[in-house]
C-alpha positions as CSV (number, residue, x, y, z in Angstrom):
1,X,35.6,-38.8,118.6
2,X,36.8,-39.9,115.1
3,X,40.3,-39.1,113.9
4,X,40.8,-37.7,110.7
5,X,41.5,-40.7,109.2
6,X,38.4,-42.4,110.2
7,X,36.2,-39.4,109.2
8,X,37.8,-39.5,105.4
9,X,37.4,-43.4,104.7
10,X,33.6,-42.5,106.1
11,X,33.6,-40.0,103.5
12,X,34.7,-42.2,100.6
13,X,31.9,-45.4,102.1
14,X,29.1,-42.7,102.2
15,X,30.3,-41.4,98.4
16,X,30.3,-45.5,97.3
17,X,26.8,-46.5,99.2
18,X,25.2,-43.1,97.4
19,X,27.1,-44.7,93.8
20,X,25.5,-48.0,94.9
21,X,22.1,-46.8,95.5
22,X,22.2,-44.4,92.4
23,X,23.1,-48.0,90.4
24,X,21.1,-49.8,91.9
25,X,17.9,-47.3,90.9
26,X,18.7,-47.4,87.6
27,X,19.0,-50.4,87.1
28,X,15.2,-50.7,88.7
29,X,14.0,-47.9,86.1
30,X,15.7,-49.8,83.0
31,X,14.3,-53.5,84.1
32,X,10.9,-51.6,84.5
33,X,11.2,-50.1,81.3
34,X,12.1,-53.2,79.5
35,X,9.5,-55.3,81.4
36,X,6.8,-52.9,80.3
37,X,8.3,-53.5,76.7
38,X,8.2,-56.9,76.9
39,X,4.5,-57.3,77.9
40,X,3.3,-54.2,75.3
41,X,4.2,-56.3,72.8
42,X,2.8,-59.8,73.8
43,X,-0.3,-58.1,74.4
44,X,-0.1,-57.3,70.6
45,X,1.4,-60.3,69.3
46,X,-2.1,-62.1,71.5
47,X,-4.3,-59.8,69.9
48,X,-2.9,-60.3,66.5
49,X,-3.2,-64.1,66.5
50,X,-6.6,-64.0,68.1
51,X,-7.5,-61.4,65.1
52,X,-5.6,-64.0,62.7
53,X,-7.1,-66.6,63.5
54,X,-11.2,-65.3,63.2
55,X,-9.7,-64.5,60.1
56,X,-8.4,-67.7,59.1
57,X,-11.4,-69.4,60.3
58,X,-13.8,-67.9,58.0
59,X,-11.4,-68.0,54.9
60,X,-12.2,-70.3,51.8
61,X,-9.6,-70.1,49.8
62,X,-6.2,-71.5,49.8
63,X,-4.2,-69.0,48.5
64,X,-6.2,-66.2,50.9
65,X,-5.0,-68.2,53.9
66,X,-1.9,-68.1,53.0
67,X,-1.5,-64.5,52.2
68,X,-3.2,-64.1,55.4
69,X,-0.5,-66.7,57.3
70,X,2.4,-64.7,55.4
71,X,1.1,-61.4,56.8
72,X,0.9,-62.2,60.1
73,X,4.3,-64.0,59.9
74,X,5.4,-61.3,58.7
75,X,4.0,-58.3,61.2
76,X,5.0,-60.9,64.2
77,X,8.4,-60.8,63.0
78,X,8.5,-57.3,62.9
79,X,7.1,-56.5,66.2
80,X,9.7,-59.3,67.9
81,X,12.5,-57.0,65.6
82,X,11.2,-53.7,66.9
83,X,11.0,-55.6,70.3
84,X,14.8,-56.6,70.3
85,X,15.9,-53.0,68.8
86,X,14.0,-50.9,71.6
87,X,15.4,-53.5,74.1
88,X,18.9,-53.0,73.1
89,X,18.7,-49.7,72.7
90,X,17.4,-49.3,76.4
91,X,20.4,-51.7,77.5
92,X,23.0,-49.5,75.4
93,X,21.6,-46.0,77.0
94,X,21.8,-48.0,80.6
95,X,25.5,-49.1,79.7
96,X,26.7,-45.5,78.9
97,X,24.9,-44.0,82.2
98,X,26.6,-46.9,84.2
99,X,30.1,-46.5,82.2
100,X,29.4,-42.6,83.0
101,X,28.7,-43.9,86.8
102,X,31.6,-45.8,87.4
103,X,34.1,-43.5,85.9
104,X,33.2,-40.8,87.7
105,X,33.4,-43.1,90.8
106,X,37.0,-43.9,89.7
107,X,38.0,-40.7,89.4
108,X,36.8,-39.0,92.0
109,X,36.9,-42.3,94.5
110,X,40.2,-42.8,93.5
111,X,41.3,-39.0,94.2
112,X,40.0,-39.5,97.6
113,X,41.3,-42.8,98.2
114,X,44.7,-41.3,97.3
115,X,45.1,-38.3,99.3
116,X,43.2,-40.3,102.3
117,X,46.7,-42.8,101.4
118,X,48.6,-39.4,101.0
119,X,47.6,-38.0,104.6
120,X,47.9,-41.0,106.2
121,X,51.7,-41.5,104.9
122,X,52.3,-37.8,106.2
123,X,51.3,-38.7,109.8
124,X,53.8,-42.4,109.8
125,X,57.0,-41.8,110.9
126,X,58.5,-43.4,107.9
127,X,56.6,-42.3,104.3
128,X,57.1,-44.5,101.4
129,X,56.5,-42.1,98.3
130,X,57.0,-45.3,96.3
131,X,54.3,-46.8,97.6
132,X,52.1,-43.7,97.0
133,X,53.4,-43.8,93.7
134,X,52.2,-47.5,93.1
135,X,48.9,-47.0,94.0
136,X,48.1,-44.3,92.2
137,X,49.7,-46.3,89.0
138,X,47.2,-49.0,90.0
139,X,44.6,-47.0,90.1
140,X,45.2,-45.2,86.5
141,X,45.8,-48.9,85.0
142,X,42.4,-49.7,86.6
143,X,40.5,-46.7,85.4
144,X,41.7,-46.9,82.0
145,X,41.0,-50.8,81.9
146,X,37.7,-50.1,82.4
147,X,37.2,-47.2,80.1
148,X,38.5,-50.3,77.6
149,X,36.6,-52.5,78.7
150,X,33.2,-49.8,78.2
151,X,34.1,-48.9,74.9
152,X,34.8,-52.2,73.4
153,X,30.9,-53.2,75.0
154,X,29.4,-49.6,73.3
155,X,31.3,-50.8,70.3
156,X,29.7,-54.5,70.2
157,X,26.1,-53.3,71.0
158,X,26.2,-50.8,68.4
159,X,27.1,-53.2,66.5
160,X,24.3,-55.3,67.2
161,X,21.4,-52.6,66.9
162,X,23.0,-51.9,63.4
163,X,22.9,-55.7,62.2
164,X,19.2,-55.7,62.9
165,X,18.2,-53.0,61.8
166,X,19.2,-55.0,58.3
């Protein structure tokens, strides 16, 4: 039979693995999502130059050619644009449900990793609150390095969809 111990640290791998697989999923949906993107607008980018150029092809005049060449310069451009935005967009969302993820994982991994620290310390002979005291300042550094580190990312791509929507 397991011993206390053991049963808590195979609470805290079960909570992690069901993190993992919850991460790992969306990451799935969002490279689906993009993918599907991706390929909705070659398909209308082909179309487009296949309708161009018929069009082209039966053109007589100079100055109608280019018009037509400007156009579709111009409609490619903004379908790779609109392209890009949606894409980042997707990829911003994704971050934020990640960032949401992983916090969550710190705080309430981090709770369980210390009271699993805090009953094992009960049951040494000799308890070190210092050490206790340590971790737990670890884990506060680590979980507000990362909320940092998430905002400064939400901060850059929002940046990024706002340059090109310019």
């Amino acid at each position: 039979m397991a011993s206390k111990q053991e049963q808590q640290f195979t609470e805290i791998q079960k909570k992690n693995l069901e993190a993992a697989m919850r991460l790992a999923q969306l990451s799935i949906e969002n490279s689906q999502r993009i993918m599907e993107l991706q390929v909705g607008t070659a398909k209308a980018l082909f179309e487009e130059g296949v309708a161009n150029a018929k069009a082209l092809s039966s053109v007589k005049d100079p100055a109608e050619a280019l018009n037509l060449r400007t156009a579709y310069a111009q409609s490619t451009t903004e379908k790779m644009l609109t392209c890009a935005r949606e894409i980042a967009e997707i990829t911003t969302k994704t971050q934020a449900e990640v960032g949401k993820m992983v916090t969550e994982q710190l705080s309430c991994g981090g709770q369980d990793v210390l009271e699993g620290f805090q009953k094992m310390f009960k049951g040494m002979p000799v308890g070190d609150a210092s050490a206790l005291g340590n971790i737990q300042t670890a884990m506060d550094s680590a979980r507000a390095a990362y909320e940092q580190m998430t905002k400064a990312s939400t901060d850059a791509f929002q940046a990024f969809t706002k340059f090109g929507k310019k």
